[in-house]
C-alpha positions as CSV (number, residue, x, y, z in Angstrom):
1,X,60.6,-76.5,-66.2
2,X,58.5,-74.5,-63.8
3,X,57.0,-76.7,-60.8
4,X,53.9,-75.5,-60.0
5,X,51.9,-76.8,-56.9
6,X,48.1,-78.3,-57.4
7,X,45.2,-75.8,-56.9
8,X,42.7,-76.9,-54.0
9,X,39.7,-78.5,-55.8
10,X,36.8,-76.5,-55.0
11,X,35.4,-79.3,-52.8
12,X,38.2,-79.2,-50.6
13,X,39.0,-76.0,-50.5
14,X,37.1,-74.9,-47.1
15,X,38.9,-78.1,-45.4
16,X,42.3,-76.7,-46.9
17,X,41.2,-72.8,-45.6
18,X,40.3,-74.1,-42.0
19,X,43.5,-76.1,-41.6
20,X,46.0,-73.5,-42.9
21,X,43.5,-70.8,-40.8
22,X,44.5,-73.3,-38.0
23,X,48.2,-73.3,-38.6
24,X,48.4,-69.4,-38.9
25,X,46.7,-68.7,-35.9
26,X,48.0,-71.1,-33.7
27,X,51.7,-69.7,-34.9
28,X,50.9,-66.2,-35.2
29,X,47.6,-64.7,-33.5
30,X,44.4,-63.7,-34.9
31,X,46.2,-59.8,-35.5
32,X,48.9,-61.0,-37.4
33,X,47.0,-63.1,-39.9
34,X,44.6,-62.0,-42.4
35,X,42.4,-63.4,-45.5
36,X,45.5,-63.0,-47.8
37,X,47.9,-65.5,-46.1
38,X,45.0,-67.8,-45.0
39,X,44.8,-68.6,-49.0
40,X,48.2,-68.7,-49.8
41,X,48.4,-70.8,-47.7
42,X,45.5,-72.9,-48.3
43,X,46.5,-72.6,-51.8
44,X,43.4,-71.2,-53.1
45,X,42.6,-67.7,-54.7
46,X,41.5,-64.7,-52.5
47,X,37.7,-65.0,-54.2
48,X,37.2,-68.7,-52.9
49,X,38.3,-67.5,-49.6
50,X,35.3,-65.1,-49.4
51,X,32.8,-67.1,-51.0
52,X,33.7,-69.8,-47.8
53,X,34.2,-66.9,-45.3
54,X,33.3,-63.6,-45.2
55,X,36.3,-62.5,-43.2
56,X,39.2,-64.1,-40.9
57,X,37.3,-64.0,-37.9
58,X,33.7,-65.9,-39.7
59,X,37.0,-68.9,-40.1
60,X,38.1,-68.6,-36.7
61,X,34.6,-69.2,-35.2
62,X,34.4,-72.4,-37.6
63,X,37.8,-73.2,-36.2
64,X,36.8,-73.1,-32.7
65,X,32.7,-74.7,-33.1
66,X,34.5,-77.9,-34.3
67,X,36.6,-77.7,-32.0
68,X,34.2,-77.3,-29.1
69,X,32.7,-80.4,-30.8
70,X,35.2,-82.5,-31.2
71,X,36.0,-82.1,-27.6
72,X,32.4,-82.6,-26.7
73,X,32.2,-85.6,-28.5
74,X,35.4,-86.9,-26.8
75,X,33.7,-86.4,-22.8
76,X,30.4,-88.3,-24.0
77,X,32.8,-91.1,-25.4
78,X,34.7,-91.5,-22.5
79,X,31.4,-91.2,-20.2
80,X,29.9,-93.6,-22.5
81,X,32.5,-96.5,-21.3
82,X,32.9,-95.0,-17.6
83,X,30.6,-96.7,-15.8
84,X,27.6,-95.7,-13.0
85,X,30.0,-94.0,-10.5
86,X,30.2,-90.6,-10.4
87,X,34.0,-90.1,-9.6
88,X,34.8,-93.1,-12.8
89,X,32.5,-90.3,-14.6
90,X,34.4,-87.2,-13.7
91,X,37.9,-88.9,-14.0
92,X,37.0,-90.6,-17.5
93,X,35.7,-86.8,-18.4
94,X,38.6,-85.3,-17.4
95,X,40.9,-87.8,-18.7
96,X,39.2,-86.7,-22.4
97,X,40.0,-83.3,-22.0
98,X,43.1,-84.0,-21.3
99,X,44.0,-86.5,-24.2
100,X,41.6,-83.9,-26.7
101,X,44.2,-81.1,-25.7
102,X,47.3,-83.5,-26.3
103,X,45.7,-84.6,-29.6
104,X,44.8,-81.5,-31.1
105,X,47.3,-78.7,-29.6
106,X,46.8,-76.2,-31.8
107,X,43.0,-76.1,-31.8
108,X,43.0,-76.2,-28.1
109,X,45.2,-73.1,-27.7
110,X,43.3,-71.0,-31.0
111,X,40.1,-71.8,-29.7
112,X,40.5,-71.0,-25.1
113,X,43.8,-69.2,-25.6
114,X,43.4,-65.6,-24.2
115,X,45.8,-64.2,-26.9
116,X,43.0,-63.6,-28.9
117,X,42.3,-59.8,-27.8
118,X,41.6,-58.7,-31.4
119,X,39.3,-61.4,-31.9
120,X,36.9,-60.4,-29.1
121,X,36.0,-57.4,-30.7
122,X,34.7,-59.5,-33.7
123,X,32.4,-61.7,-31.1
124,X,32.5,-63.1,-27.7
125,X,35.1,-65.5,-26.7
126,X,33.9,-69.1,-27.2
127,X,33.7,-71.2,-24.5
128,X,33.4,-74.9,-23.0
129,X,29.5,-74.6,-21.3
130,X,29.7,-75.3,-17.6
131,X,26.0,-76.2,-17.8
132,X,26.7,-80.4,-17.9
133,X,28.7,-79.9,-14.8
134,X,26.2,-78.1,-13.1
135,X,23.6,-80.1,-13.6
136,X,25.4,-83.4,-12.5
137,X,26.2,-81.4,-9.4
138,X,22.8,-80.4,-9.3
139,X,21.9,-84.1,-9.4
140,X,24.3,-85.4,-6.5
141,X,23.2,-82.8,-4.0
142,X,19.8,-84.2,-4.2
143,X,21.4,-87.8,-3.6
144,X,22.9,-86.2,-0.3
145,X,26.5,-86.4,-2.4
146,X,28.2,-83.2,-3.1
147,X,27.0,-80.2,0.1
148,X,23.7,-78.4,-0.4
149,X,25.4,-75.2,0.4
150,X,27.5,-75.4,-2.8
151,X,26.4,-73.2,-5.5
152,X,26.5,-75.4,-8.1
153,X,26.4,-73.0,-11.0
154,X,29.3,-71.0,-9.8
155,X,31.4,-73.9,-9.1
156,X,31.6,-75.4,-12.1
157,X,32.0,-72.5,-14.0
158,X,35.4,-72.0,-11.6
159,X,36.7,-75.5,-12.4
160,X,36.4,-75.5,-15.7
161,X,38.3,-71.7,-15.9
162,X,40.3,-73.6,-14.2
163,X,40.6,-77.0,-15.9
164,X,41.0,-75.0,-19.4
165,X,43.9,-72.6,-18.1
166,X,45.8,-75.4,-16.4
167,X,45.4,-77.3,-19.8
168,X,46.9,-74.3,-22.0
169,X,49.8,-73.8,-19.4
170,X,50.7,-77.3,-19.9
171,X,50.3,-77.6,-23.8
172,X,53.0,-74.7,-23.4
173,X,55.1,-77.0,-22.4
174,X,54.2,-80.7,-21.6
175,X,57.6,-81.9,-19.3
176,X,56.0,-79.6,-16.5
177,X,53.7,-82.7,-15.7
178,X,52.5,-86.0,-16.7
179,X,49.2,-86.5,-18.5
180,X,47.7,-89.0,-15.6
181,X,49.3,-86.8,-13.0
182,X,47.1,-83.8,-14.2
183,X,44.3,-85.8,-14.6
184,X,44.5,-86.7,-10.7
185,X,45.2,-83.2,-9.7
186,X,42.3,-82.1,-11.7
187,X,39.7,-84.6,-10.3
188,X,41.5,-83.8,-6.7
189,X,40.3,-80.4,-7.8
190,X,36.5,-80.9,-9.0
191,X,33.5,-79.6,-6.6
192,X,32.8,-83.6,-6.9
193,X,35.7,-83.9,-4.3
194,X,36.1,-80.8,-2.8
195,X,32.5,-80.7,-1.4
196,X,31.4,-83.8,-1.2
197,X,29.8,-85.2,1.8
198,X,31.9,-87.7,4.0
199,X,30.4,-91.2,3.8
200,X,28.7,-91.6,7.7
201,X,31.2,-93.7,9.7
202,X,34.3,-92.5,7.6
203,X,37.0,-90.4,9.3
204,X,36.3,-87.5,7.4
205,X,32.6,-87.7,8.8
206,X,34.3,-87.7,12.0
207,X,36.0,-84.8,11.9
């Protein structure tokens, strides 16, 4: 007797697409992957592919707009329960990020991974906005916080280049540091630290 595997019932069958698209990606690259082998692997016929997606690249944006969701969702969680402080904010933020990327490796890496030459030509790279960051920045220079010579803008666009890249070198392999250890590097790192005015009377002030 022939065993043969259930088809993908037609209401599931662009969760079943997005999750092998995930698998094949993550494993392979966008180059090396195409329409065909998303469905095999999905278990679904090459027509249901198309009337989901009209090509590999239409399921790799999907791929990585839930993903920039989900890891959305995850900062305004953690801010959610933070507190009123702005460094409880910025370490429960990037404590998400780091806990998203730990949670959901292969997304991560498909969606900010730089591997993805081929898909550029197909779109722009997707990105984390640096506008939130900015804009908190923004607010704590007019509290006399962070330095009003600090462009704002620019600086959180460099720490979260940063905070991405130093997230997909360690989902490459996690024994090269612990998860609370990069989360205290990071937050050592942020333009919330680095520029941020000495309280009057401390030693730093004195300096």
């Amino acid at each position: 007797m022939i065993c043969v595997m259930p088809r993908a019932k037609i209401q599931d069958a662009e969760a079943r697409l997005l999750s092998a698209g995930l698998a094949l990606f993550a494993r392979y690259g966008t180059e090396r992957v195409n329409s065909n082998k998303i469905a095999r692997r999905a278990q679904v016929g090459i027509g249901t592919f198309y009337s989901h997606f009209p090509d590999k690249f239409s399921l790799l944006r999907a791929i990585e707009s839930r993903t920039l969701s989900g890891l959305r969702e995850a900062r305004l969680a953690a801010l959610r329960d933070a507190g009123p402080r702005p460094l409880d904010q910025l370490r429960a933020s990037v404590a998400a990020a780091v806990r998203f990327s730990e949670e959901h490796p292969e997304a991560y890496r498909v969606t900010f991974g730089r591997e993805r030459a081929g898909a550029a030509r197909h779109g722009p790279l997707v990105s984390e906005s640096s506008r939130p960051t900015a804009d908190a920045l923004r607010r704590l220079q007019t509290q006399g916080l962070v330095q009003l010579g600090l462009d704002v803008d620019l600086a959180a666009r460099a720490y979260l280049s940063m905070e991405v890249g130093m997230l997909l070198w360690w989902r490459e392999d996690p024994s090269r540091a612990q998860a609370d250890q990069l989360v205290e590097t990071l937050v050592e790192l942020h333009p919330l630290q680095s520029a941020r005015v000495p309280e009057p009377g401390s030693r730093e002030a004195g300096d």
